[in-house]
GUMARNU-452230 format. One line per 5 residues: for each residue x, z, y of C-alpha. Coordinates in Angstrom, 2 decimals, m for minus. Example, Ala and Ser with C-alpha at 12.3 -4.5 7.8 and 13.67 -1.06 7.14 Angstrom:
BEGIN
12.30/7.80/m4.50 ~ 13.67/7.14/m1.06
This chain:
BEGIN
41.45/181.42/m17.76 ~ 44.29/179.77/m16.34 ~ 46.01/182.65/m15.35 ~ 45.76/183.87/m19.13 ~ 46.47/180.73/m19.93
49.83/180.76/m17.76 ~ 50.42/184.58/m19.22 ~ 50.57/183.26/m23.20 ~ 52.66/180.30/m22.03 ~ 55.22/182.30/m20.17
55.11/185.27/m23.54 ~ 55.82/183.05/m25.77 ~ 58.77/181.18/m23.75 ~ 60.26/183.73/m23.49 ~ 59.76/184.96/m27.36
61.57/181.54/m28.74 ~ 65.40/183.13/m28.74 ~ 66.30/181.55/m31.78 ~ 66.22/177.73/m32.75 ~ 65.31/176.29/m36.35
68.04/174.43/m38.35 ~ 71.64/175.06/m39.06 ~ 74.47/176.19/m35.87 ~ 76.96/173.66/m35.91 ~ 80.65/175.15/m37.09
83.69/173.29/m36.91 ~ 85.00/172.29/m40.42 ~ 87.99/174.20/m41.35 ~ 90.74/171.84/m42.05 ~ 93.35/172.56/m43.37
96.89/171.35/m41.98 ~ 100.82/172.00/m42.58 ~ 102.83/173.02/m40.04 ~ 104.83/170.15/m39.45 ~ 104.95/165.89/m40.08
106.27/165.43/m43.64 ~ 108.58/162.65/m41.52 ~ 109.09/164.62/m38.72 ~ 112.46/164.96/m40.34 ~ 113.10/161.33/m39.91
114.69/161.73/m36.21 ~ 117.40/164.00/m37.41 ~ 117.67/161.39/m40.38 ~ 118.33/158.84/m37.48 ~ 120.87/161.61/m35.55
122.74/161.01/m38.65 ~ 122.92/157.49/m39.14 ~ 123.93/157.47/m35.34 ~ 126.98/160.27/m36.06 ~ 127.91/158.15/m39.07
128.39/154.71/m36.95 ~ 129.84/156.38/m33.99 ~ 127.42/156.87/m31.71 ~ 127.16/160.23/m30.52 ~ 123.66/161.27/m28.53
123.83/164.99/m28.06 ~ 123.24/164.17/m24.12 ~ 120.21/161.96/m25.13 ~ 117.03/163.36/m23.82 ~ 114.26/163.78/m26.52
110.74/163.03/m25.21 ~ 107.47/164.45/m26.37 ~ 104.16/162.32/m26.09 ~ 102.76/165.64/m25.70 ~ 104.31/166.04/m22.34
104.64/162.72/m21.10 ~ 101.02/161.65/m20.45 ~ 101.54/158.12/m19.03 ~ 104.56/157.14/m21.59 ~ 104.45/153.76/m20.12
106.44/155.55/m16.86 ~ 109.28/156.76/m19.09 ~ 110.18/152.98/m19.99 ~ 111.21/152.19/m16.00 ~ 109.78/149.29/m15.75
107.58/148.71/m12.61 ~ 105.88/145.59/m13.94 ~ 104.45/146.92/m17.46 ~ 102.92/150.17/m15.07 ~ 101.43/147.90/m13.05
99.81/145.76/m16.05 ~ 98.51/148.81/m17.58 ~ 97.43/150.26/m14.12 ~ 95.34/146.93/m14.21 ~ 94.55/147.18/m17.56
92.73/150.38/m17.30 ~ 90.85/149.48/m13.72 ~ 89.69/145.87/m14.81 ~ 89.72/144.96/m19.20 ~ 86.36/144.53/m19.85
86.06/145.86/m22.87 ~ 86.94/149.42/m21.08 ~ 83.69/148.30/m18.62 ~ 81.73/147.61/m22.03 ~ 82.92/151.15/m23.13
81.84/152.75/m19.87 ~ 78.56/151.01/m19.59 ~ 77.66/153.05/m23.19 ~ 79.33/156.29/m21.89 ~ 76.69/155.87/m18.81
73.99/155.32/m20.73 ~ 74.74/158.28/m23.16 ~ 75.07/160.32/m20.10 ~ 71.40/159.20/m19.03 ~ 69.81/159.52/m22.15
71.53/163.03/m21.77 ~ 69.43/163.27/m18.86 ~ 66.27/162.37/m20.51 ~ 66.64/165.05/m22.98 ~ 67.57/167.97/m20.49
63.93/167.23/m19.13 ~ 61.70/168.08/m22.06 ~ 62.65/171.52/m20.88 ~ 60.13/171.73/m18.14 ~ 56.88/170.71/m17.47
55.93/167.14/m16.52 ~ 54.15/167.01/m13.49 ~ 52.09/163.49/m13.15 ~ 49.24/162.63/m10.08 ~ 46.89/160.07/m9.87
43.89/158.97/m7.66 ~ 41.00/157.11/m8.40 ~ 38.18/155.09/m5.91 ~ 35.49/152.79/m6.79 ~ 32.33/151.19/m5.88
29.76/150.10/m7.79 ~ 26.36/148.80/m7.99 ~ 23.60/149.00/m10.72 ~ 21.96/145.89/m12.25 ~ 17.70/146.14/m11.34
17.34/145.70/m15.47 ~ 19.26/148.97/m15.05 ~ 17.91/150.26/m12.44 ~ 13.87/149.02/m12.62 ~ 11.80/150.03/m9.42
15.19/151.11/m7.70 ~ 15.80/149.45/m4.15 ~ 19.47/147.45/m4.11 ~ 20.72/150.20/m1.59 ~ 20.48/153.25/m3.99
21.51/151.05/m6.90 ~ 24.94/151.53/m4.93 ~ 27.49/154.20/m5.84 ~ 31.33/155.42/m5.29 ~ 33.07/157.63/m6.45
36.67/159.09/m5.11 ~ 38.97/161.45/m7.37 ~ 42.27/162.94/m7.06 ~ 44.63/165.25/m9.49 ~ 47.58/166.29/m10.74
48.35/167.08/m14.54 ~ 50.99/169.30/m15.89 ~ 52.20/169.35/m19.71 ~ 55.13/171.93/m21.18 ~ 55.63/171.87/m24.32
56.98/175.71/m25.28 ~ 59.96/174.99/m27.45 ~ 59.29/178.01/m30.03 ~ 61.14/176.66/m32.93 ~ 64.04/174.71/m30.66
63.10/171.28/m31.01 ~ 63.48/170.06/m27.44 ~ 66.86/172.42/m27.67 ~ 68.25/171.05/m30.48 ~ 67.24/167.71/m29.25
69.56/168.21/m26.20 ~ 72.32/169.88/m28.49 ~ 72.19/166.41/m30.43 ~ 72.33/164.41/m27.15 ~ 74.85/166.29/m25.29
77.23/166.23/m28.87 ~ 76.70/162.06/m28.61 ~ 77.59/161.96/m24.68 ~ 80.40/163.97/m25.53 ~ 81.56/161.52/m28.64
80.97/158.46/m26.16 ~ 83.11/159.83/m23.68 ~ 85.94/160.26/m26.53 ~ 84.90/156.81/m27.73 ~ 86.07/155.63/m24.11
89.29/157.69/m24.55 ~ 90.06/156.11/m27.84 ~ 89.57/152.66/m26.28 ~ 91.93/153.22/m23.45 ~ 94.45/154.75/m25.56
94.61/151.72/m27.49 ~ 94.04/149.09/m25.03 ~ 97.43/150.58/m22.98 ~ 98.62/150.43/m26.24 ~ 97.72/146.79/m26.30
99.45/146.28/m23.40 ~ 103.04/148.06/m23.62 ~ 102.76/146.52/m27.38 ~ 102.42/142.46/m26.03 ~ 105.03/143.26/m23.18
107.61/144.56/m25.28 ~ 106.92/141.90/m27.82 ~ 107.08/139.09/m24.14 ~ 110.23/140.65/m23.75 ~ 111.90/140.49/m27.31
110.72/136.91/m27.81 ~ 112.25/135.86/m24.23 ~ 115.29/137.69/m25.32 ~ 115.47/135.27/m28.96 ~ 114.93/132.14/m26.28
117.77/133.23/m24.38 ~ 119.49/133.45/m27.82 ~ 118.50/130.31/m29.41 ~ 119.35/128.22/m25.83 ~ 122.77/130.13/m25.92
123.69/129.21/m29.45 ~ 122.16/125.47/m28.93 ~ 124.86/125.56/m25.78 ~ 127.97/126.36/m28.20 ~ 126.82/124.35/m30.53
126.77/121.26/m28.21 ~ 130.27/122.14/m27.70 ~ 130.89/121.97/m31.29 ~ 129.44/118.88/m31.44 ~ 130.84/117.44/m28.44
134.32/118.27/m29.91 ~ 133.88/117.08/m33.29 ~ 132.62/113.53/m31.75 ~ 135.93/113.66/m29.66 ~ 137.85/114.22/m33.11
136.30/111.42/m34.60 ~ 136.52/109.18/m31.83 ~ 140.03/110.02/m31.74 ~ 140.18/109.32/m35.71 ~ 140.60/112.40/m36.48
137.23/113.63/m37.84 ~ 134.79/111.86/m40.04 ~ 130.99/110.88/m39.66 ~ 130.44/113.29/m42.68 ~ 131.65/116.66/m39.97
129.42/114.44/m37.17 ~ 126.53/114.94/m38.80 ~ 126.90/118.02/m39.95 ~ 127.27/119.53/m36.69 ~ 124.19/117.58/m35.21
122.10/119.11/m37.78 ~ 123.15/122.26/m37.10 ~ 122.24/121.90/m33.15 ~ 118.86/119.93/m34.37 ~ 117.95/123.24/m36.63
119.00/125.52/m33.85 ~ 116.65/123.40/m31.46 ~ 113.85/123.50/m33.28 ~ 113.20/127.25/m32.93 ~ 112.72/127.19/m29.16
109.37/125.46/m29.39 ~ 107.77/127.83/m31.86 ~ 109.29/130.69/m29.65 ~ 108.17/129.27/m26.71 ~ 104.64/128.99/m27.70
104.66/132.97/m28.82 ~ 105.94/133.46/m25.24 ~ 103.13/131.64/m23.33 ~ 100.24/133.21/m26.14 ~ 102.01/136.87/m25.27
101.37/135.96/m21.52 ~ 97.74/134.86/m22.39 ~ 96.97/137.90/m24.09 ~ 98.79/140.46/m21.20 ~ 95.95/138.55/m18.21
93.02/139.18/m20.64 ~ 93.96/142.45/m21.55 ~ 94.26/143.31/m17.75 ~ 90.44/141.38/m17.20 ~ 92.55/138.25/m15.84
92.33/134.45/m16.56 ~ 95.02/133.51/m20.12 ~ 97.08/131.75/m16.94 ~ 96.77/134.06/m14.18 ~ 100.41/136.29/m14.73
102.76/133.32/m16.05 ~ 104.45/133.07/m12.76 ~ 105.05/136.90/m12.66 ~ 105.94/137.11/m16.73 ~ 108.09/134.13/m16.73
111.62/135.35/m15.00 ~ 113.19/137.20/m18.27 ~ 113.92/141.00/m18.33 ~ 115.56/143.17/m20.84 ~ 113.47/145.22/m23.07
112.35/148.97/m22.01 ~ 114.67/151.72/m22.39 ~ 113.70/153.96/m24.76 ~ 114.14/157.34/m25.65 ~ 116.38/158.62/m28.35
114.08/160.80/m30.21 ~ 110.32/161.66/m30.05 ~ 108.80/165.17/m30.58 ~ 105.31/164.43/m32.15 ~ 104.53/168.33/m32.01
102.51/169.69/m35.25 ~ 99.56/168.21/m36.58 ~ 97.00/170.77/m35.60 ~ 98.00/169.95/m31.95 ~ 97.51/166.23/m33.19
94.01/166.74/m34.16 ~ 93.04/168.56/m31.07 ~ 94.04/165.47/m29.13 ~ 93.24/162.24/m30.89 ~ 90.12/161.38/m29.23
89.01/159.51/m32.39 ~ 89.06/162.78/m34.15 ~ 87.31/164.18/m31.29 ~ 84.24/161.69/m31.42 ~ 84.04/162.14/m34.88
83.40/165.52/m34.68 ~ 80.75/165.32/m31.86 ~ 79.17/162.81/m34.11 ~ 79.35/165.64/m36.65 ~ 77.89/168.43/m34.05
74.90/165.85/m32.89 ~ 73.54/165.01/m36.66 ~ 73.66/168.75/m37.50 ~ 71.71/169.38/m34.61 ~ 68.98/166.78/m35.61
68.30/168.61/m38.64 ~ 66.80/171.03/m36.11 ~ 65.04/168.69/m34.54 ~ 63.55/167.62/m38.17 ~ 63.16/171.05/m39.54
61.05/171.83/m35.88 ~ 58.08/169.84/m37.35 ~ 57.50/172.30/m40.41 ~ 56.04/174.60/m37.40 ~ 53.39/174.43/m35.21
54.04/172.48/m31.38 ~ 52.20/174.59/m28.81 ~ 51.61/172.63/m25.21 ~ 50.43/174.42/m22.35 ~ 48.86/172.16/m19.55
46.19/172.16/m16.92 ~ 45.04/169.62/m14.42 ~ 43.16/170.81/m10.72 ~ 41.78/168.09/m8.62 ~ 39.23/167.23/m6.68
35.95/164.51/m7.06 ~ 33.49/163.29/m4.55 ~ 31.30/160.52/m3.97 ~ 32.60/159.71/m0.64 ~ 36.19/160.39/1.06
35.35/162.56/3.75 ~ 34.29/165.23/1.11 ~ 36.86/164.83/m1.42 ~ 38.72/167.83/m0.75 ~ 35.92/170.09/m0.27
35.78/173.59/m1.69 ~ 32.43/171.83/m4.16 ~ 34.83/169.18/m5.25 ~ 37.49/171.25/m6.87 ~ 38.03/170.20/m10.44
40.39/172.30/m13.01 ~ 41.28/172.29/m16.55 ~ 43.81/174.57/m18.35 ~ 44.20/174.50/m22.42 ~ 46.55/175.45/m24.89
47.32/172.64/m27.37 ~ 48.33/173.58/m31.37 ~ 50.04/170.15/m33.27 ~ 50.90/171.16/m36.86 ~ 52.10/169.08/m39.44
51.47/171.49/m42.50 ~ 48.92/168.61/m43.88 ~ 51.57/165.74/m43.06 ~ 54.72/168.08/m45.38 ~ 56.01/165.70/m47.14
56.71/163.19/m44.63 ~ 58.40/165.83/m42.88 ~ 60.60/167.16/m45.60 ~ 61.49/163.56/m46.36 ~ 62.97/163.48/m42.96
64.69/166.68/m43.26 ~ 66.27/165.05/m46.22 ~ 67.37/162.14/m44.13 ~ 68.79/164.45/m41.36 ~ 70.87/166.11/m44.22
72.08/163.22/m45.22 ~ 73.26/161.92/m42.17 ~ 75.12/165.37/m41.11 ~ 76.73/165.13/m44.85 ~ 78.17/161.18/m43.99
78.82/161.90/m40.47 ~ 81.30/164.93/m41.95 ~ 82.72/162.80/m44.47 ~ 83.73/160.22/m41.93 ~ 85.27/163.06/m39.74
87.54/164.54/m42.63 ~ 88.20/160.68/m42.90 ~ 89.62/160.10/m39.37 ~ 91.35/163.39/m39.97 ~ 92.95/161.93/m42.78
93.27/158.52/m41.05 ~ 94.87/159.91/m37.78 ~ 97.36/161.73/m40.12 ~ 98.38/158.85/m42.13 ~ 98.69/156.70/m38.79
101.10/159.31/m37.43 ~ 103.32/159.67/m40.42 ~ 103.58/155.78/m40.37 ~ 104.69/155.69/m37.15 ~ 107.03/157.98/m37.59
108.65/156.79/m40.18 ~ 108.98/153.23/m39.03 ~ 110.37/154.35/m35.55 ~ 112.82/156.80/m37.56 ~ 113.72/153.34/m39.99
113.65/150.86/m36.42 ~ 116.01/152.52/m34.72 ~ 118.56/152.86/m37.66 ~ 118.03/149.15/m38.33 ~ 118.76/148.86/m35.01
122.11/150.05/m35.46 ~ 123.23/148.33/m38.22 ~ 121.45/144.52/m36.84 ~ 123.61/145.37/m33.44 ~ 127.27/145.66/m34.81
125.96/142.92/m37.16 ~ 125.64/140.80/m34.12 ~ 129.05/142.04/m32.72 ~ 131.10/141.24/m35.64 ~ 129.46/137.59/m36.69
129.62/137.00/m32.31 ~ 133.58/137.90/m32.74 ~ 134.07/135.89/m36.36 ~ 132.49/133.11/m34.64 ~ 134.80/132.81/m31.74
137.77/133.30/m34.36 ~ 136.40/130.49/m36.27 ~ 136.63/128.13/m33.35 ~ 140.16/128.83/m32.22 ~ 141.34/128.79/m36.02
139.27/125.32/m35.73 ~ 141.07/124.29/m32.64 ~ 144.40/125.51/m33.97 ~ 143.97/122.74/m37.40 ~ 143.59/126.47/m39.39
140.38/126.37/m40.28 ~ 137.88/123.09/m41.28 ~ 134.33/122.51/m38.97 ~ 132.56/124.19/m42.39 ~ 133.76/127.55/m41.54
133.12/127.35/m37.79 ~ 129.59/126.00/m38.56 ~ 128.70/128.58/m41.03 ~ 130.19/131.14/m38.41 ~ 128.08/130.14/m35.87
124.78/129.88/m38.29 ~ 125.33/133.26/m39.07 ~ 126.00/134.64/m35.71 ~ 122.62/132.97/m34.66 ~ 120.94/134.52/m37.50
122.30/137.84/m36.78 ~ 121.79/138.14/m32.96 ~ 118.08/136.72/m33.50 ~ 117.49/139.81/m36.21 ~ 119.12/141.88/m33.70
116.58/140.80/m30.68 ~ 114.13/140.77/m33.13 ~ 115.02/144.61/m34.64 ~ 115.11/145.94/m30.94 ~ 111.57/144.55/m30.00
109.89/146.47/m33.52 ~ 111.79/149.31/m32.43 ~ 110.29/148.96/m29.34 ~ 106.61/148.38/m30.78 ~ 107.52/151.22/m33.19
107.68/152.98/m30.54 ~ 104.64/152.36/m28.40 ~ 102.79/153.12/m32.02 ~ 104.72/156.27/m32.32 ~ 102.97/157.46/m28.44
99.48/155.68/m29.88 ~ 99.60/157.78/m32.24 ~ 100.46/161.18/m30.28 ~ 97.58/160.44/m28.20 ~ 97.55/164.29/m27.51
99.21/164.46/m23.70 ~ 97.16/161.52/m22.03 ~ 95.44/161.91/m18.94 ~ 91.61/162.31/m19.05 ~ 90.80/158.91/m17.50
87.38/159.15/m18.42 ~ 84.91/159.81/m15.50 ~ 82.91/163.34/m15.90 ~ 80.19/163.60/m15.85 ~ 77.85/166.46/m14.69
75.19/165.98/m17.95 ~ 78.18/165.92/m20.44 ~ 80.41/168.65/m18.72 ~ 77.46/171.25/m18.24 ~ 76.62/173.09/m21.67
């Protein structure tokens, strides 16, 4: 019996070469060949030709190429921050902690495959009541009883249930792991985002404390003037409003400074004051490069990893419509037990103690149909939203891209125009005071000089540090050429 048994379990193994339930295909989208603002570099080429700055030796960098962008901006402190960033942010351990469970469950699944193989062992001793027992002496009222076994269960996956269950679970490793990916692509992004933005704001300090200087000098000389009767309170207090206006910038800047630094040691799993030491000595913003080659978007969608989950999101709830559409067949289970049963433990694994047991088991939920199709219908349903929300992040990684492009294109021409800005009011304003000094010109045109060269040299900071941020956007976007940082697994990476 348990050889025929064994025979039927093994013929019809080997007959289930098909699963219930729908293959997953990749959804076709559809995608032009190029960013509709790709053409906003050689927009830029031409502001630059047009203002006299010439760039044919500038090099033009591609995200696609240049995995670990933050390298490119040659500055060893922001690759050590993001170096940290990615070892020790916690929400990259919170991220990794669901990849390793995803990766277990994974685990879980692959096992349905075979048979489950439990043991157990039994011994007791017990004595009859004499109501129970009437006429019996206490000795033979005594008893005990010893047993051993082991039990095996397989479940023969005819229909693909326990397949499609690991397709599903494999598909939501794999959209974990590109969950992780997504995070650390925008945590680094976090990172190169707040340093570039510690930098800019240092950079509108250093401006605001060197335009408070000069305008202590104007004030110093107008209060010589008038203590020499030669000025009036009127120009005074003009001036000392002026330096009082100027002033009061550096306290809102210097708060953005010390919240920047805050939010740099948390983002690298640090205490808010742990890096304001390292942070506070002021350096000049990141080089950048000229232009950026964000490659087509079919190579785009390859590469975003939120793409990528999204479609293994997709993948799993199409396969657990096989799982559903499983139960609208019969589950066959092949098991069998052997073991052995005696009455004392120096006989329990006689040859008259054997014990065995082999059966076929039939579940069908034909009388239970409804139920089931309602499930089926639920399954459905979930494989239709989970495609919807991929052709969304489709959409949604497209639309981030030609953002980004499009403000980096628009940054760096504002850039030009904010920088001779900041040239020309820098030279009017030094004209001003020697036409001041000279009798030529009254203190209202040397203040009004010097209010607008603040003005302009603060938009100019200000304009390089979005260009920079536009920038670090621009390579958040192009996900596409980052390393793998993701640890692989063995479940996940065997299909």
């Amino acid at each position: 019996m348990v050889i025929r048994a064994l025979t039927l379990g093994v013929a019809a193994a080997l007959l289930a070469a098909c699963a219930v339930g729908p293959n997953y295909v990749r959804p076709n989208i559809e995608t032009p060949s190029k960013f509709a603002r790709d053409e906003a570099a050689s927009d830029a080429r031409a502001a630059d030709i047009a203002t006299g700055v010439e760039q044919d030796a500038a090099p033009v960098a591609s995200p696609q190429a240049d995995a670990e962008f933050w390298r490119s901006f040659n500055d060893p402190l922001l690759t050590r921050l993001v170096e940290d960033a990615l070892a020790a942010n916690h929400e990259l351990r919170i991220a990794l902690a669901s990849y390793d469970r995803a990766n277990a469950l994974l685990r879980n699944a692959k096992l349905d495959r075979f048979p489950t193989v439990t043991a157990s062992a039994t011994g007791s001793d017990s004595r009859a009541s004499a109501d129970q027992a009437p006429g019996v002496s206490r000795a033979d009222r005594d008893g005990e009883s010893y047993s051993a076994q082991a039990d095996v269960s397989w479940e023969l996956d005819l229909y693909g249930r326990v397949r499609r269950g690991v397709e599903s679970s494999r598909a939501e490793a794999w959209a974990t792991a590109s969950d992780l990916d997504a995070l650390q692509v925008a945590i680094v992004g976090e990172v190169a985002r707040s340093y570039v933005e510690l930098r800019g704001l240092q950079e509108r300090l250093r401006v605001a404390h060197e335009n408070a200087e000069n305008q202590r000098e104007t004030l110093r000389l107008v209060n010589a003037r008038f203590d020499a009767g030669r000025g009036t309170e009127f120009d005074t207090s003009r001036a000392r409003a002026q330096l009082e206006a100027t002033l009061s910038r550096v306290p809102a800047l210097e708060a953005q400074v010390a919240v920047t630094m805050h939010r740099l040691a948390v983002l690298t799993g640090q205490a808010p004051e742990a890096l304001i030491g390292e942070l506070t000595p002021v350096k000049p913003l990141p080089t950048l490069p000229t232009r950026l080659d964000p490659g087509s978007p079919g190579e785009l969608l390859r590469h975003r990893p939120d793409v990528i989950a999204a479609e293994h999101r997709l993948h799993a709830a199409t396969a657990r419509i096989g799982v559903a559409t499983a139960d609208l067949f019969p589950r066959f289970t092949l098991g069998g037990l052997i073991g052995s049963q005696a009455v004392d433990t120096s006989s329990l694994f006689e040859r008259d103690s054997e014990t065995r047991l082999a059966f076929l088991g039939i579940d069908w939920s034909f009388l239970d149909i409804g139920r089931v199709r309602a499930r089926i219908a639920a399954a459905d349903a979930d494989a239709a939203g989970e495609l919807a929300r991929y052709q969304q992040s489709v959409l949604l990684a497209l639309e981030d891209t030609e953002n980004a492009l499009v403000r980096y294109a628009r940054a760096r021409v504002e850039d030009q125009h904010l920088a001779q800005a900041a040239t020309d009011s820098a030279t009017a304003a030094r004209l001003a005071r020697v036409r001041y000094d000279a009798g030529a010109a009254d203190l209202f045109e040397v203040l009004d000089a010097e209010r607008t060269r603040l003005t302009a040299e603060e938009a100019f900071a200000d304009a390089r540090t979005r260009s920079a941020s536009s920038a670090v956007a621009l390579y958040k976007a192009l996900a596409g050429g980052w390393p793998t940082r993701v640890p692989v697994r063995e479940d996940v990476a065997t299909r």
